[in-house]
N, C-alpha and C positions, 0 to 999 in steps of 0.2 A: 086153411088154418095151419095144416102141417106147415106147409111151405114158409107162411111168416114165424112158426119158432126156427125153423130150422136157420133161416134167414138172423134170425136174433143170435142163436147159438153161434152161427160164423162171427158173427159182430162180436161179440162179447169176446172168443176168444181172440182173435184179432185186434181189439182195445189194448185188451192182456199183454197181447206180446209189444205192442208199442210202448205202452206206460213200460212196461222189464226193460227191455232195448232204452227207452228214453232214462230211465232212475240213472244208469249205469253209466251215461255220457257222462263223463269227469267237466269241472268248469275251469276256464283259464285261471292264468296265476292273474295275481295282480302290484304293480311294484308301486314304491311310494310317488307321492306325488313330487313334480320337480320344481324346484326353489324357480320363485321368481324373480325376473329379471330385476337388475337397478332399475332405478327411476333415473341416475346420471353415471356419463363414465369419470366423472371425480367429483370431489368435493366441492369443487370451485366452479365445475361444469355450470352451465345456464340451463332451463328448461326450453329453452329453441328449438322448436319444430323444423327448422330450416334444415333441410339436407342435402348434401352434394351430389347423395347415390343418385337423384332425380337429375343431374345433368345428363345431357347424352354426352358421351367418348369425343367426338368431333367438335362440343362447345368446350370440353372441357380442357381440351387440348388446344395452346394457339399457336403451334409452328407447324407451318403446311408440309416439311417434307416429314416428323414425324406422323401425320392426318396421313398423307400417303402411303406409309409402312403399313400400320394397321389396317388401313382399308383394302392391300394385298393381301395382307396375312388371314384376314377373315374370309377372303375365297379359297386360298391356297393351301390353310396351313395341315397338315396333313392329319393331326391330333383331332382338329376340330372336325375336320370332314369322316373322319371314322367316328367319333361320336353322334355323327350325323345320321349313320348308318346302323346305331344302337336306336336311335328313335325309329326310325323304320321298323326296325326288329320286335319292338316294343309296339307300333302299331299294329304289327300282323299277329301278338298275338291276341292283342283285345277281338280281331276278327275271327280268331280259332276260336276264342271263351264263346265268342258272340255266336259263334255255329254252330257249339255245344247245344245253345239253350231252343237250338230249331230241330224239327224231324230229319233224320237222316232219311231222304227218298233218294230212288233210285232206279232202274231200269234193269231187269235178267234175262236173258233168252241162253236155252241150255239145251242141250240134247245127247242122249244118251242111251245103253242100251241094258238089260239084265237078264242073265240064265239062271233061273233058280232050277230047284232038283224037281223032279215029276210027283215024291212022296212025301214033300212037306207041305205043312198047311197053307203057305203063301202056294206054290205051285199046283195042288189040289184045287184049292179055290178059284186061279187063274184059267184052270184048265175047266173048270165046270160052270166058269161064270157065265153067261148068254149076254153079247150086248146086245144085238139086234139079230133078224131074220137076216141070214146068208152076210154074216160079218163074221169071222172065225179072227179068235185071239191068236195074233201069232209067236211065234217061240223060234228065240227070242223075244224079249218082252222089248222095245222101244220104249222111250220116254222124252216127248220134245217139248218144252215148256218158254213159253212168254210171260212174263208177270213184270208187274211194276210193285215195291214193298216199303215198306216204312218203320224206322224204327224209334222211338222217341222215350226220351229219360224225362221223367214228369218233376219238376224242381219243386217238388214239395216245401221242402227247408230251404231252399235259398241258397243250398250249394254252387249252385251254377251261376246265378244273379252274382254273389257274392267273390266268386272266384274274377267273373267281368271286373267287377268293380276293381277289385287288386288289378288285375290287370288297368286299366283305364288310372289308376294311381301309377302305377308303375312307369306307365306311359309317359304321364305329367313331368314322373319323375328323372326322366333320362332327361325332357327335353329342361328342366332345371339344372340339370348335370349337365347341358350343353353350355346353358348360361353362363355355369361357372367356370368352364373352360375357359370361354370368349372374355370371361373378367380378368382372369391369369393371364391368356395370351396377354391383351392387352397390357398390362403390368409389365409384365415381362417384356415386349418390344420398346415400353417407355425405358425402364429400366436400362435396356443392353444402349439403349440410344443417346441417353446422358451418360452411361458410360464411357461412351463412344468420343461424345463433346469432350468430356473430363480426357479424357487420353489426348485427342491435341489440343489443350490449354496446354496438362503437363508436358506435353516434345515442345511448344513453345517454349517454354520456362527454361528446358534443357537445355536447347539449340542457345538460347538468352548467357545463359551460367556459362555455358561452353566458349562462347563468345569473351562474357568477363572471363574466366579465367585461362582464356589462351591471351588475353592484353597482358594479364599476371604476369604469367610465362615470360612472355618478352620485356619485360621488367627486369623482371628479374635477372633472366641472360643478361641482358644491359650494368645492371647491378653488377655481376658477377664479374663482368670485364673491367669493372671500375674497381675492382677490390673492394665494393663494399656489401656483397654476397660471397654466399659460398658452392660448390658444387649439389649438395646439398639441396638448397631452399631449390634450384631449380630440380633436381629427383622428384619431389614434393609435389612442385605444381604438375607437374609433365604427369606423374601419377593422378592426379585429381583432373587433366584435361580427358587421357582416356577411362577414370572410371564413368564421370559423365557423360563420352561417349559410347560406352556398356550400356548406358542407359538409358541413349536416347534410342538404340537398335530392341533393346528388352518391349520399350512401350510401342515403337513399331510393329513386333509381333503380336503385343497384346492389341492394337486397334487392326491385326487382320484376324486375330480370334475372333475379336468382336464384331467386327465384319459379315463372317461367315455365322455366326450363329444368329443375328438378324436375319440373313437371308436364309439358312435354314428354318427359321422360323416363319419366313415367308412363302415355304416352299418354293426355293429356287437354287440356283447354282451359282459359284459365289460371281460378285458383281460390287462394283465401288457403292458404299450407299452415302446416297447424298444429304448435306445435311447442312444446318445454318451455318452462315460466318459469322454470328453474333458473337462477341466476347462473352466467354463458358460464365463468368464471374460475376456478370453485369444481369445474369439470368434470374430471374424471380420464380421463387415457387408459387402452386396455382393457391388460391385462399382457399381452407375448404371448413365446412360449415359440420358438424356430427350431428345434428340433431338427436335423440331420444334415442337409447339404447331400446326400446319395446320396437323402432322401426326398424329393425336386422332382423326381424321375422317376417319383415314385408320384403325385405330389399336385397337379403343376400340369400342368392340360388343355391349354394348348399344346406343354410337353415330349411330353405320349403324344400330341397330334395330329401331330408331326413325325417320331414314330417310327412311329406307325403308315401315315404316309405313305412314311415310306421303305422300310416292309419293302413298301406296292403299286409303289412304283417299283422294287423288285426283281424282284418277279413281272411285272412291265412287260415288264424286260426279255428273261425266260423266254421270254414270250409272242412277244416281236419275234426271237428267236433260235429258236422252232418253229417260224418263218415257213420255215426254209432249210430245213425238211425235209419230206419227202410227205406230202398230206393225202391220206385214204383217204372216202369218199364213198359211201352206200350210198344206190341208190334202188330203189323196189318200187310196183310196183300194181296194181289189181284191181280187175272191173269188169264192164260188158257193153257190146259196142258191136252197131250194126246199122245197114245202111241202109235198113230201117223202124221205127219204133218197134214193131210190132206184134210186127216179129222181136227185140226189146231180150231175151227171157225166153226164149226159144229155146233150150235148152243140148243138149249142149255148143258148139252154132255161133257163138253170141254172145259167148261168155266169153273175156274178156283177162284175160290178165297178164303180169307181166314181174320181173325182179331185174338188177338190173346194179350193178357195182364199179367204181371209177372210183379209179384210182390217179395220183395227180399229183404232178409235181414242180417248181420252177425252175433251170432250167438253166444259160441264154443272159441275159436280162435282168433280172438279178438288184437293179439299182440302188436303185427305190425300196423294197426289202425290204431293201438294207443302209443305204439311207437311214433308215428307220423305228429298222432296230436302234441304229444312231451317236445316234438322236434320246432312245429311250429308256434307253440308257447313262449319256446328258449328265441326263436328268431323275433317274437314281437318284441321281448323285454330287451335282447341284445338292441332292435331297432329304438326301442324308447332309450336306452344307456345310450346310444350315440347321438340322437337330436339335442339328449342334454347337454352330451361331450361337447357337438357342435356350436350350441348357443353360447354354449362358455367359452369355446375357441374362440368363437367372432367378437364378443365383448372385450376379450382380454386384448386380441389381435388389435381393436380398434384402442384401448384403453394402453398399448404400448405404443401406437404412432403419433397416437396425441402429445403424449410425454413427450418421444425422441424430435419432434419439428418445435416444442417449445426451448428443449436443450440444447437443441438442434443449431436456433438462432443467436444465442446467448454463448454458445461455443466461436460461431462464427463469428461472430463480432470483437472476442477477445481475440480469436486468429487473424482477424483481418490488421489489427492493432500494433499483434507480433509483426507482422509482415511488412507491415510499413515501417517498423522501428528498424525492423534488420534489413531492408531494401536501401534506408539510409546508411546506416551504418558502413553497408559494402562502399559507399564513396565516401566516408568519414576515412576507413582503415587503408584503404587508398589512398588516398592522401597521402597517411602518415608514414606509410609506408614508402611513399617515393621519396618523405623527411628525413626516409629512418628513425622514426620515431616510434614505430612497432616493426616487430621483426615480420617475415612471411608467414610463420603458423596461426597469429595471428589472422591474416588476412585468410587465408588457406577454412579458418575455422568459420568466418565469416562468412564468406561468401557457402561455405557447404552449409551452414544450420540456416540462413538463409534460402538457399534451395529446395530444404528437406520442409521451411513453413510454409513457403508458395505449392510445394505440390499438395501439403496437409491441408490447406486452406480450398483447394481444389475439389480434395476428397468432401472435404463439410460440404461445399457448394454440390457435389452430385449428391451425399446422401439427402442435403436438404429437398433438392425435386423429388428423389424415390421415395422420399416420404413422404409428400404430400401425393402422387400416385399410389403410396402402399393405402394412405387414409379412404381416397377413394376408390382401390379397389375391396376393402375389408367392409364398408361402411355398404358395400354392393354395387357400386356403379359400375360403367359401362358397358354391361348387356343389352341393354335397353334403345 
């Protein structure tokens, strides 16, 4: 009867100190809820389900030598393969969480030896103790021990499941962040590649103008002997032959920039890259489909990297708010000890063991445990502020390439317009000029505004493909 109050009396105070330790854990913040997505990205949008993210990169793409860029660049490129190596990093630690929540076992063999004094009570006692008939304790005292022990943290609260869990988010989360790399590489090799095109359309154009206007030249000269020029008009043109040749050497350097930064992106050393002889102009962008702004939570790898980060900066917090309550600790082990080896196998005289429970709490100095919690609070709600930031990036990101490939077109078609007015023109004012019927600036002015809308017309023609890649890489494709 004594035994069971006594037993009640532990319990009770023990209840006590749990409910105290529990009242005192603080609870997380909590922030507002975050606006919901459009239902479309304009006014005029369609509710179409149809979406481009779901092509793969190699259907979406139909010129095989850029299919072969990218499919280097995805073994090679050196960004990607070091994010490669964060997911690694991130699987080994779900294995560390995961060997948290097992016994730490283990194996000790030790040996050792002690001199205590003859007139203490350890040495008294050693000195008067009897093991057996004709066994004398000897002095030095020996101690050589075998044991195998065990220690184990009991997850009461779910500190250690839940710390996995963040982990195992975390995990998800790089390899999302790898995804999104592979979406940008990809962009980015499309990108440098139609700038690449676009660069000798415009040396075309140059080499073309150079052409017309070194005929000018000698026109002119010819004029000039006939008394019906002046030294003059030919200055003029001789100036307008080598700035177009400034010009045609400028975009040469600019298609070996572009050159090398391909092949750096392929991880490699530079090398000629090969690419269509299709005429740059004649080139169609790909059609691409936006379906439903609510699909950029399915489809783009930084939306689910943000949210998979913020459901482990939730369990973050779990983990920093188990801190205020008791850990429970269990240690055991078993063994032989002796001080001779000879007596190591001796039983039952030799044989240890032990079990003990270790119940703990914080009480009194509780600071950096509610420092920790305050720290991991601030990282949930920073993590829920950026998945918002995020969703809204990608909305707006996809809600500005939509716009630019419809102004896009509607530019290009007036430039194409311009371009053939003043493609004619240059052998209108040729003409008149061989009449004398316009002087050279004339001509001079022609053929230059001329030049400057065939290279502008160039320019619309690469943004229009980078836009329809930017659509599809914003909208999430080609990781998949």
């Amino acid at each position: 009867m004594y035994n069971k109050v006594k037993i009640y009396k532990y319990s009770v105070a023990l209840g006590l100190c749990l409910a105290v330790v529990g009242c005192k854990a603080p609870a997380p913040d909590t922030a507002t809820a975050s606006a919901p997505v459009p239902e479309s990205f304009s006014a005029a949008a369609t509710q179409d389900t149809i979406n481009t993210a779901a092509v793969k990169w190699n259907e979406f793409f139909k010129d095989q030598n850029l299919i072969d860029l990218i499919d280097v660049a995805l073994k090679n490129n050196q960004e990607l393969n070091m994010t490669l190596q964060e997911i690694e990093i991130a699987k080994n630690d779900i294995r560390v969480r995961k060997g948290l929540l097992l016994p730490q076992v283990g194996v000790r063999a030790g040996a050792g030896v002690e001199k205590v004094g003859r007139y203490t009570s350890q040495g008294a006692g050693d000195a008067t103790t009897e093991i057996k008939p004709g066994v004398e304790t000897p002095d030095p005292l020996g101690d050589f021990t075998i044991a195998a022990y065990a220690n184990w943290e009991v997850d009461i609260w779910k500190k250690l499941r839940n710390s996995k869990k963040a982990a195992v988010n975390r995990y998800l989360a790089t390899v999302e962040g790898k995804n999104f790399v592979v979406t940008n590489l990809i962009a980015e090799i499309a990108d440098s590649y139609y700038e690449l095109l676009a660069l000798d359309s415009q040396l075309d154009i140059v080499k073309q103008t150079i052409t017309l206007q070194s005929n000018a030249l000698e026109i002119v000269k010819i004029q000039k002997q006939a008394a019906r020029a002046t030294e003059l008009g030919v200055k003029k043109f001789e100036a307008e032959v080598l700035t177009s040749k400034s010009m045609e050497f400028d975009i040469l350097q600019q298609i070996k920039e572009t050159e090398n930064k391909i092949n750096f992106l392929l991880g490699r050393y530079p090398q000629e890259i090969k690419r269509t002889d299709t005429k740059f102009l004649t080139l169609l962008p790909a059609s691409v489909s936006a379906g439903i702004p609510s699909q950029l939570l399915m489809n783009r790898p930084d939306v689910k990297q943000a949210e998979l980060e913020l459901v482990a900066a939730k369990l973050d917090v779990k983990v920093a708010r188990a801190e205020f309550y008791p850990s429970l600790d269990i240690s055991a082990a078993f063994g032989v000890q002796a001080f001779k080896p000879s007596y190591l196998f001796t039983f039952p005289e030799s044989l240890l063991y032990s079990l003990a429970g270790d119940l703990a709490a914080p009480l009194i100095n509780r600071n950096a445990i509610k420092a920790e919690f305050s720290s991991a609070n601030a990282r949930q709600l920073q993590a829920l502020y950026n998945y918002d930031k995020t969703i809204l990036n990608a909305y707006l990101e996809v809600s500005n390439q939509l716009s630019k490939i419809d102004n896009l077109q509607k530019g290009y078609d007036l430039k194409s317009q311009q371009v053939d007015a003043l493609n004619k023109s240059i052998d209108v004012s040729n003409d008149l000029f061989k009449s004398a019927r316009v002087d050279y600036f004339e001509v001079l002015m022609t053929q230059r505004d001329a030049l400057e809308a065939n290279l502008e017309l160039i320019d619309t023609k690469k943004e229009q493909l980078n836009a329809a890649v930017h659509v599809y890489r914003d909208l999430g494709g080609g990781w998949k």
